[in-house]
Residue, then its C-alpha position, 0 to 999 in steps of 0.5 A: x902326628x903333632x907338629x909346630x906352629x905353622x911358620x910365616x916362611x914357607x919352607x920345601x925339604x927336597x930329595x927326600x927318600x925315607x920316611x924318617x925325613x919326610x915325617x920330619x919335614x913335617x914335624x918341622x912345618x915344611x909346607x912342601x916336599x920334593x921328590x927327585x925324578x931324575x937318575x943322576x942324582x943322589x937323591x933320586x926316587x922311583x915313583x912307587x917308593x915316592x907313592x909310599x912317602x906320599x901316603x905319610x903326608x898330611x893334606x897341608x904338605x904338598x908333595x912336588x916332583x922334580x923333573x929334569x927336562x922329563x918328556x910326557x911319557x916320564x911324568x906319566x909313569x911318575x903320576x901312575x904311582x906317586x899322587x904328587x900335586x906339584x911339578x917342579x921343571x929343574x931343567x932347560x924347560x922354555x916357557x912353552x915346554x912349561x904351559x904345555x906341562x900345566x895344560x898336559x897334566x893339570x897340575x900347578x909348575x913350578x919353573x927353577x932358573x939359575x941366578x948368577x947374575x941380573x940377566x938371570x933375574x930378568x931371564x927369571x922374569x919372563x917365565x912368570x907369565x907360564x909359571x905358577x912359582x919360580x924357584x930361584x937357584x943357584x946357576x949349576x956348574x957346567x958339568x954338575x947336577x941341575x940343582x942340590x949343588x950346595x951353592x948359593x948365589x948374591x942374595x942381594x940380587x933379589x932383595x929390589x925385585x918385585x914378582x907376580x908369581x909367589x918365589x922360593x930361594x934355593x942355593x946352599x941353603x943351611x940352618x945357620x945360614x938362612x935366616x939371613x938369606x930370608x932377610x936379605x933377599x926379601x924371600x917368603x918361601x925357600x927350599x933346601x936339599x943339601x943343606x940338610x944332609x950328611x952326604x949327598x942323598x942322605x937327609x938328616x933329621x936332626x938338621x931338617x928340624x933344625x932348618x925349620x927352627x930357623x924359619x921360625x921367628x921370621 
């Protein structure tokens, strides 16, 4: 399959479900792919039809499950069907609960923590010391899903922080909207889901290449 230049922004397209997003994810230059491992959602997947999306991709693209406060059992019956090589912890997983993953299944984590405010950043802070990313998102209303809320939070929160551990932006990300949100938070890496759909679960592709487009003069 012939895709773009590689970008200088990492970008992740998650809650992928078809094979049209996930080939247009890559003709895009996504360095990332999330499936979501979590009932709830709109976008959630089981892992034999996540296995089947995986055997689409190319070895550059990484595939990432998204779990929610998944117990081993859950991710076990993930990893037996879709080979991903990333867990993305979503939910009020603790610093131990994240270095148990990494030492349990052996795979890099990922640990996504709501920013609304400086105590979040610093709350975010601590778990560099367990996690090999962070995901910085947008604090979820008390009674929405985890994540994929199309919120977006102060980017300026971010712009004067430094981190030891490499940080994607997430939070109401669109394709009009994140090149600015790259600048102003000094971000390397984003991730997007519903900035990219024409309803809740459902991906369009027009706007996943248009997202990646955007990353592209960065």
């Amino acid at each position: 399959m012939r895709y773009n230049r590689p970008m200088t922004i990492s970008a992740k397209i998650c809650g992928l479900k078809t094979p049209e997003a996930v080939d247009a994810a890559v003709a895009g230059g996504a360095s990332h792919v999330g499936f979501v491992f979590y009932p709830p959602s709109p976008r959630a997947i089981t892992p034999a039809a996540a296995g089947r999306l995986i055997a689409r991709l190319p070895p550059r693209v990484i595939p990432v499950a998204l779990v929610v406060d998944a117990d081993d059992a859950a991710i076990d019956a993930i990893l037996a069907a879709a080979p991903v090589r990333m867990l993305q912890a979503h939910g009020r997983e603790s610093a131990e609960r994240v270095a148990a993953l990494k030492a349990r299944f052996g795979l890099p984590v990922m640990k996504a923590v709501g920013i609304a405010g400086p105590a979040d950043i610093a709350r975010a802070q601590a778990f560099q010391a367990v996690a090999d990313l962070l995901l910085l998102d947008a604090k979820p209303p008390k009674k929405g899903l985890p994540g994929g809320n199309g919120l977006a939070f102060d980017w300026r929160l971010l712009a004067a922080e430094t981190w030891t551990r490499p940080w994607f932006l997430a939070g109401g990300l669109t394709p009009d909207n994140v090149a600015e949100a790259v600048r102003t938070a000094r971000a390397s890496a984003v991730d997007v889901s519903s900035g990219v759909e024409r309803a809740p679960g459902d991906k369009d592709v027009a706007l996943i290449a248009k997202f990646l487009a955007a990353l592209r003069p960065l």
